[in-house]
Residue, then its C-alpha position, 0 to 999 in steps of 0.5 A: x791708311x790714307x790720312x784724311x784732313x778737316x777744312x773748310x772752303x767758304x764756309x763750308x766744311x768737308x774733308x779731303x784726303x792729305x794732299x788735295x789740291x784746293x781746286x779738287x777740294x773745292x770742285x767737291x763741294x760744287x765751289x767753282x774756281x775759274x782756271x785757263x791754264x788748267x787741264x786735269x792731269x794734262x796741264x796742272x801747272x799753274x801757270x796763268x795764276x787766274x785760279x788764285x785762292x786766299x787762305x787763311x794765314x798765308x801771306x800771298x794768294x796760292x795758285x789752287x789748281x797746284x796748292x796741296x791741302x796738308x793741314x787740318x783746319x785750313x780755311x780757304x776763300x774762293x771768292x773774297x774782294x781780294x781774290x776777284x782783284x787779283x783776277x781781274x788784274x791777271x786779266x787785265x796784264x793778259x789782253x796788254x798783249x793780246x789782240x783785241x779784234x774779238x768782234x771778227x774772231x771766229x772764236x768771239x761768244x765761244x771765248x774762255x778769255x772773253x768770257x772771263x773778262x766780261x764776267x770781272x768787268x775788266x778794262x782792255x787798256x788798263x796797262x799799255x807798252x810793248x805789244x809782239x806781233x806775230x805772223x800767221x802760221x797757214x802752213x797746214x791744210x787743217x788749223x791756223x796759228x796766230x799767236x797774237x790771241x795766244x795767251x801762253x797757257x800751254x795747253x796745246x803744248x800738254x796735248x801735243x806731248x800726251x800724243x807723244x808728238x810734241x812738235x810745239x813748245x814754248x820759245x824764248x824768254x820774257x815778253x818775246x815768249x811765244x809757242x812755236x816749233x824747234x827752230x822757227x820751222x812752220x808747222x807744215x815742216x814738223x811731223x805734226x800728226x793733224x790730230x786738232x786736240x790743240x785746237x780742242x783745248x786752245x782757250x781763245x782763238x789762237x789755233x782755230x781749224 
């Protein structure tokens, strides 16, 4: 028998299967938690930390998209001072290295980033530093690539390998990190199927048909 938990999430209380993510918990009740690496089942890594949750207790913000409920009585704060601080910082590290052309991108209004951070108010020259640049990738006849709006959330990476493609990944390490093919190929070298579900998941303008 499935062992079932009492929590509470702003307030609200409701019960949930042993196990539940925070995320699933709180889509439940009709609580948004804003996510940008997240795709159900596809890409559940928690790697952007933008869908942070306090609770109580604990003593670090916990990504809720990969938390898992496993004690009766957890309280659970979607959108306290705290959290929407840390998201807007989050956002903030994420644009240090993004290319802020929004107006003349052609994802401009259409935009999970932009949207984001206009919601959390954010300042694109909070922090400053090195910034990668990258070519743009023409190579195929039906999407590009410009790595400079990518935000390495590895959705197109998810997708690509639930196709049984997998022809992208993530490359080096640390601030040099980007997504690319195996050996710095073109994409038009790989054997890329043009399915467009990178470009369907992509959040920003990073891959565009």
């Amino acid at each position: 028998m499935e062992k079932m938990l009492n929590i509470k999430i702003n307030g609200m209380e409701c019960t949930v299967p042993y196990g539940t993510t925070i995320l699933e918990a709180a889509r439940g009740l009709g609580i948004e938690i804003p996510t940008l690496c997240y795709l159900k089942e596809i890409n559940e890594i928690g790697a952007c930390r933008f869908c942070v949750v306090e609770v109580a207790g604990a003593r670090s913000l916990v990504a809720a998209c990969v938390f898992p409920i496993e004690r009766d009585g957890t309280e659970i704060f979607t959108n306290s001072e705290r959290v929407r601080k840390a998201r807007k910082t989050t956002l903030q590290l994420i644009l240090s290295t993004h290319e802020r052309k929004c107006l003349s991108c052609v994802r401009s209004g259409n935009c999970e980033l932009q949207k984001l951070c206009l919601e959390y108010g954010v300042d694109q020259n909070a922090f400053g530093g090195f910034k990668p640049t990258y070519e743009l990738d023409y190579s195929t006849p039906h999407l590009v690539r410009d790595n400079n709006k990518c935000i390495l959330c590895r959705r197109c990476v998810a997708v690509c390998n639930e196709q049984y493609v997998s022809v992208i990944g993530a490359n080096n390490r640390g601030i040099d990190t980007c997504i690319g093919q195996p050996f710095n190929m073109s994409l038009a070298e790989t054997p890329c199927i043009s399915c467009g579900q990178c470009t369907a998941v992509c959040p920003t303008g990073a891959l565009v048909e």
